[in-house]
C-alpha positions in Angstrom: 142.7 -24.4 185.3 139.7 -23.2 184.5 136.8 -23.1 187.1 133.8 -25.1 184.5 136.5 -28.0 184.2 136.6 -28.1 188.1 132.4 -28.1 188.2 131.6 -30.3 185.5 134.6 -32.8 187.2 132.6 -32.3 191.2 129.1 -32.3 189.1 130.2 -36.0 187.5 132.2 -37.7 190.0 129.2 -36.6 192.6 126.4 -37.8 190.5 128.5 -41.0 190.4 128.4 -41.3 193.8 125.1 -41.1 193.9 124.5 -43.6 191.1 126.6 -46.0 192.9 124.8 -45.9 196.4 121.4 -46.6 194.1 122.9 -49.1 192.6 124.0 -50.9 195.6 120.7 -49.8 197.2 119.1 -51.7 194.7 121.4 -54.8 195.0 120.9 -55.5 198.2 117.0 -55.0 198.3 116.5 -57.5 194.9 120.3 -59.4 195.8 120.5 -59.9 191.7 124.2 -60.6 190.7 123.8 -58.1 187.3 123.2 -55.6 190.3 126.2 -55.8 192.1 128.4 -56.0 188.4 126.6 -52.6 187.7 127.9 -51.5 191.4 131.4 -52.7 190.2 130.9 -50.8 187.1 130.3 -47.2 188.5 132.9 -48.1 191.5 135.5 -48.1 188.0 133.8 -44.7 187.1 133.8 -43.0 190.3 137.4 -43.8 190.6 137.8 -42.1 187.4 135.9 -38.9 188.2 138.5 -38.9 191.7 141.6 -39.5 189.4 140.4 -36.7 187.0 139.0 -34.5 189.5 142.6 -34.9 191.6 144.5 -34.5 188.1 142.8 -30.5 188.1 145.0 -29.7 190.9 148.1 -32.1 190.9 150.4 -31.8 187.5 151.6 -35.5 188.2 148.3 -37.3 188.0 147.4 -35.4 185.3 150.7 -35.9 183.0 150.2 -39.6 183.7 146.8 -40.2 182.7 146.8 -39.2 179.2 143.6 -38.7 176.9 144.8 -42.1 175.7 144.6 -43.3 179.4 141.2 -41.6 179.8 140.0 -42.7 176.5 140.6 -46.8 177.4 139.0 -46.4 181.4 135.8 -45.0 179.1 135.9 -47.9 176.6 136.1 -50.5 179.9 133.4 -48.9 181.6 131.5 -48.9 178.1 131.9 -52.8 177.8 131.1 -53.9 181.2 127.8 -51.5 181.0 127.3 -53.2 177.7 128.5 -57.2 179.4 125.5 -55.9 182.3 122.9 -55.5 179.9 123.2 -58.6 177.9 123.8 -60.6 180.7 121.0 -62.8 181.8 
């Protein structure tokens, strides 16, 4: 375990933290429904960033969540960014 995988892990789950209470910030100051989707979005991201940040220290989590595992949560997260933006 190297100690860059364990910062750039706290760095991106942190900032997506942050992005989320912005997000929801923002959702409940404009109450627009593509808002609270985008809030659902980096809720899925967030709990990847735990997950990953959890699988650094715990061999289980890790040897389930595969880079195929990893690979799929990135493509979801992709689509339902890409579902928020078209979405009127």
């Amino acid at each position: 375990m190297e100690i860059s995988n364990i910062i750039i892990s706290a760095c991106v789950t942190i900032f997506s933290l942050g992005l989320l209470v912005v997000s929801y910030a923002s959702y409940r100051k404009y109450k627009t429904p593509k808002l609270l989707f985008i809030c659902g979005v980096f809720v899925l991201f967030l709990v990847k960033g735990v997950l990953f940040s959890l699988g650094l220290f715990i061999t289980e989590i890790s040897a389930f969540f595969t880079y195929t595992i990893w690979g799929m949560f990135d493509v979801l997260v992709l689509i339902l960014l890409f579902v928020a933006t078209i979405k009127r």
